[in-house]
C-alpha positions in Angstrom: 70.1 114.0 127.5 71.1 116.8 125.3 74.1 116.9 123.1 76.9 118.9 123.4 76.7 121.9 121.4 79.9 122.4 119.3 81.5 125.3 118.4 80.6 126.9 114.8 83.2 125.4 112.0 86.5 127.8 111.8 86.4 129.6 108.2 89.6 130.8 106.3 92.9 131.4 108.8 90.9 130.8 112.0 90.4 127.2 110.2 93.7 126.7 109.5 95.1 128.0 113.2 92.3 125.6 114.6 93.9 122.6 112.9 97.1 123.9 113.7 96.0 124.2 117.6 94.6 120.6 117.8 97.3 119.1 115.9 99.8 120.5 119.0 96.8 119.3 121.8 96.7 115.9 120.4 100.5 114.9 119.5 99.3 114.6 116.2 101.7 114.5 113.1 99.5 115.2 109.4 100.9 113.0 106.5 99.5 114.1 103.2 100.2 112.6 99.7 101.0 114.9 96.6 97.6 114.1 95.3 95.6 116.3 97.7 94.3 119.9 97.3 97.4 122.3 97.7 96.0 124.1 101.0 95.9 120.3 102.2 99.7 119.9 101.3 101.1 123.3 102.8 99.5 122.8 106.5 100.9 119.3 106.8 103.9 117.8 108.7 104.9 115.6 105.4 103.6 115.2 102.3 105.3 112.6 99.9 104.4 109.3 97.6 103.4 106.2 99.4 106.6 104.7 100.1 107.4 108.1 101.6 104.9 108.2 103.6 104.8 104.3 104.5 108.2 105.2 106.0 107.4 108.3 107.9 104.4 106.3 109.1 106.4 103.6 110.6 108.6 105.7 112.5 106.6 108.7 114.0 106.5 109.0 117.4 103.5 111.2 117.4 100.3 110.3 119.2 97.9 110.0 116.3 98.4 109.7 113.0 95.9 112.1 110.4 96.5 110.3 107.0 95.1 113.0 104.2 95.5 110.5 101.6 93.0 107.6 100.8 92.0 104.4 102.9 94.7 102.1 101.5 97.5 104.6 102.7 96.1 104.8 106.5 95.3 101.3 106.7 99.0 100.6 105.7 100.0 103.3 108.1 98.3 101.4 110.8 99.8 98.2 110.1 102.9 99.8 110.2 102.4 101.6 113.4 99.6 99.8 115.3 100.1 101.5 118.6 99.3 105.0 117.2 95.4 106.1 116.8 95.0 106.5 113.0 92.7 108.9 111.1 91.3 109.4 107.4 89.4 113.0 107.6 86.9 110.8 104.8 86.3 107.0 105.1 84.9 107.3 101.7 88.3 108.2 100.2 88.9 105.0 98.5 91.0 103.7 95.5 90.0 102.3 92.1 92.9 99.5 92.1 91.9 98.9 96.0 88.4 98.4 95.3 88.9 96.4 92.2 91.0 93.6 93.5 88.3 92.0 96.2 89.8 89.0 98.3 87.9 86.2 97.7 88.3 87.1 93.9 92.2 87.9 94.6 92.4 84.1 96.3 90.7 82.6 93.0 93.0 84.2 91.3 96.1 83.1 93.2 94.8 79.4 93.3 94.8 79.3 89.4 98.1 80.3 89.4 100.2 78.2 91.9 103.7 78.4 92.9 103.8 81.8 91.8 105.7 84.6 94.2 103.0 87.3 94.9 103.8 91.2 94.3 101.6 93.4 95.0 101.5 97.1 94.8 100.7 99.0 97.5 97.4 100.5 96.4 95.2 97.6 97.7 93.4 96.4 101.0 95.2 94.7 104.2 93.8 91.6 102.9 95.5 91.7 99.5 98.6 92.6 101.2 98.0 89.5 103.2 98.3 86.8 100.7 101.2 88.7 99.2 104.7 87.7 99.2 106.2 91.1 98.8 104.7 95.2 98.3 106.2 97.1 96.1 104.8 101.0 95.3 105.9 102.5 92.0 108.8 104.0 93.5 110.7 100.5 93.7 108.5 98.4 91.8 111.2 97.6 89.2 113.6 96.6 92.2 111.4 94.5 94.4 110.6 92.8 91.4 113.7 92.6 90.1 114.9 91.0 93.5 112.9 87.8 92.8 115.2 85.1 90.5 114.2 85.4 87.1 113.6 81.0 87.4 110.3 81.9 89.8 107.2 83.0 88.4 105.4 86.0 89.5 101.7 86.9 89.9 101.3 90.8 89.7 98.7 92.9 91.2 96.5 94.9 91.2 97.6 97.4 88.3 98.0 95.6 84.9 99.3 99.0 83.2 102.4 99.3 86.4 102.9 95.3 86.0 103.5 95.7 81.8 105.7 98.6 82.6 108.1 96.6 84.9 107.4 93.3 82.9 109.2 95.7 79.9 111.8 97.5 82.0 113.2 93.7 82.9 112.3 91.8 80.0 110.2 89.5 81.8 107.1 87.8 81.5 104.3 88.8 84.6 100.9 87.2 84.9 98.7 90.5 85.7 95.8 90.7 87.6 93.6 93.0 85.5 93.3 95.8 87.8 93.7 99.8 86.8 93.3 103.0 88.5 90.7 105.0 86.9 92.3 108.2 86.9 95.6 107.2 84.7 93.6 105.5 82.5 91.2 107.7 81.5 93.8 110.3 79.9 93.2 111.1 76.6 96.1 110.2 74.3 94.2 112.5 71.7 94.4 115.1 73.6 98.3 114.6 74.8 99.5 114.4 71.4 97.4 117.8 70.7 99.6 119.6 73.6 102.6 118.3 72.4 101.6 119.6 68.8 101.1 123.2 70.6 103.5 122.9 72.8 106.6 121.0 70.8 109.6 122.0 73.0 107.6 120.8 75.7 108.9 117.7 78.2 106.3 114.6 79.3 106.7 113.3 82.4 104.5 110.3 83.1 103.3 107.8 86.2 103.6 104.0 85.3 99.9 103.2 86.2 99.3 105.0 82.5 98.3 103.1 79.8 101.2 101.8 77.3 99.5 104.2 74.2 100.5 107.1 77.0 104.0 106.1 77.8 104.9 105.8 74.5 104.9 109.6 74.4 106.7 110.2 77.8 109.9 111.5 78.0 110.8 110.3 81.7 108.3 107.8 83.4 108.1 107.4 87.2 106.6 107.8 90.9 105.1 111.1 91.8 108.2 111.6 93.8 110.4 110.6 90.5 108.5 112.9 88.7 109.3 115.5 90.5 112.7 114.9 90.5 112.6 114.8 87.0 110.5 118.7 87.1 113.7 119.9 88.8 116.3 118.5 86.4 114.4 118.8 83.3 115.6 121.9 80.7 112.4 122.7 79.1 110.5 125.2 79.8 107.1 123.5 79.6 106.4 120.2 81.1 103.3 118.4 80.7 102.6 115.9 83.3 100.6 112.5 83.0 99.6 111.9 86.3 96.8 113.5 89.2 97.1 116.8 89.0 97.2 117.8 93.1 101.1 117.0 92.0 101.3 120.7 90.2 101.2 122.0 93.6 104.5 121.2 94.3 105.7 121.1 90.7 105.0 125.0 90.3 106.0 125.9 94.0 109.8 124.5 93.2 109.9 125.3 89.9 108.7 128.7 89.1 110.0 129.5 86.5 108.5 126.8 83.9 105.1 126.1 82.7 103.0 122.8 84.1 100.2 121.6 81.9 98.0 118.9 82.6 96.5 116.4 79.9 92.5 116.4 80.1 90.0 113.2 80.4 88.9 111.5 77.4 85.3 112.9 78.7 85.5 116.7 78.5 82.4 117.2 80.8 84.0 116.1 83.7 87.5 116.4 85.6 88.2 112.8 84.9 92.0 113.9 85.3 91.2 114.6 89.1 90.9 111.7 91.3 87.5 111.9 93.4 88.6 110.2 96.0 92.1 112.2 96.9 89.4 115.0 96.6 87.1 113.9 99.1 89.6 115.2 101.9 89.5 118.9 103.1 90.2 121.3 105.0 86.7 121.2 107.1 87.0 117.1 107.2 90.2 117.0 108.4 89.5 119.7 111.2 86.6 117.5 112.2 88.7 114.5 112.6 90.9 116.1 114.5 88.2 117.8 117.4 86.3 114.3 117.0 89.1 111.7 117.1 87.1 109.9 114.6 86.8 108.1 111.8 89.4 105.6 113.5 91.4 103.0 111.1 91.6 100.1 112.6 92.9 96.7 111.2 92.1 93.4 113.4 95.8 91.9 114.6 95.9 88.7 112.4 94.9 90.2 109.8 97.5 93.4 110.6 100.5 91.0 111.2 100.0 88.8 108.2 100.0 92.2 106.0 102.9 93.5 108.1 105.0 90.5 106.4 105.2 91.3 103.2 105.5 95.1 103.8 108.7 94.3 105.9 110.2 92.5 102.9 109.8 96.0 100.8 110.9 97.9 103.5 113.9 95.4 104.1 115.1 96.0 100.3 115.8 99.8 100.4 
């Protein structure tokens, strides 16, 4: 039996108007984070951080569900949403902090450390969310935290450099799992400190999974949707921005008038300030999971429910 022989791939605006046209067949509603490639960003339906898009997620009413994001961010989408058919254009599209908090290592950890109330931050598997207590992203980290009496101790996970951030902000003491995400921790403070040397009337907006050497620097620290908040109020004409730099899209779109710089990898030879896996999503991939219906997230319902807990609990807190 022969397959069926496809269609050539769209190129340029017929690729675009292809996506466009199966989007409207299917019911389908695109959610994209601010770390994707900018022609990613301008054809979706809504592009925003994680508890943005945790939100819009939870109360679409479209058929299917593209996540142009990484695996994390659909998974969470289809605990959220579980009758709607979820999509990642990549399966490989993973995360750093995801990958590096495994369960079985996760319930070591959380057996040495008993009693504890368990944050953890969005960027990690269904199973990490399920022996949580409470998610948090970096958007309302500070609060969620700060929501649990200051008498009960707290385990945080999987980002050690957002956990010392909100352990400072509330004077409070937070046992860290030792998890990072690769890309905010491989900026070069080096190289910051030369841009702000070059550029000295310049503003430095930074994201809270950057090492404490970084912050130190910042002029505003928060969420990708803080920061660019922060862009639009800020009165310097040159901002340089600690965080992935897919954000610039939007950063120079609103603001066109000032200058965004970026702040390179500690290894020159690569673009260690880009994350690969954000980057794994494009225009081609998500065309294809749109025609195919496929790759499919799917999260088995025990699993899906216990995870559904302590995403609730967020939710619940505003």
């Amino acid at each position: 039996m022969h397959a069926p022989v496809r269609a050539p791939m769209p190129t340029g605006q017929e690729l675009v108007a292809a996506i466009g046209d199966l989007r409207r067949r299917l019911n389908a509603v695109i959610l994209a984070h601010y770390y994707q490639d900018g022609e990613i960003q301008d054809l979706a339906d809504f592009v925003g951080d994680s508890l943005q898009l945790s939100r819009e997620a939870a109360r679409t009413d479209a058929e299917v569900i593209v996540f142009a994001g990484v695996h994390f961010m659909a998974e969470t989408a289809k605990i959220l949403n579980p009758s709607r058919q979820v999509l990642l254009p990549d399966l490989e599209a993973g995360c750093s902090l995801a990958d590096g908090c495994p369960p079985d290592g996760f319930r070591a950890f959380l057996d040495r450390h008993p009693g504890h109330v368990v944050v953890s931050y969005i960027n990690c598997s269904a199973a990490t969310k399920a022996m949580s207590d409470l998610i948090c992203t970096s958007s309302n980290a500070v609060r969620v935290v700060a929501s649990i009496p200051r008498d009960r101790p707290v385990v945080f996970a999987p980002d050690r450099h957002l956990g010392a951030w909100v352990a400072k902000q509330l004077d409070r003491d937070l046992v860290l799992w030792p998890g990072s995400c690769e890309v905010h921790e491989q900026f070069s403070e080096r190289r910051l400190v030369e841009l702000k040397v070059l550029h000295p009337g310049a503003a430095v907006l930074a994201h809270p999974e950057c090492t404490a050497a970084l912050l130190q620097h910042a002029d505003r620290i928060g969420s990708t949707t803080d920061l660019l908040r922060f862009a639009r109020e800020a009165t310097a004409a040159e901002i340089i921005v600690l965080t992935e730099p897919g954000i610039l899209h939007r950063m120079r779109r609103e603001n066109p008038g000032r200058t965004f710089l970026t702040v390179p990898g500690a290894d020159e030879s690569c673009s260690c300030n880009e994350c690969p896996y954000m980057k794994r999503n494009t225009l081609e991939k998500l065309y294809l999971c749109l025609r195919d219906r496929a790759p499919e997230i799917t999260v088995p319902e025990d699993l899906r429910v216990a995870a559904l807990r302590p995403i609730e609990r967020m939710l619940a807190l505003g």
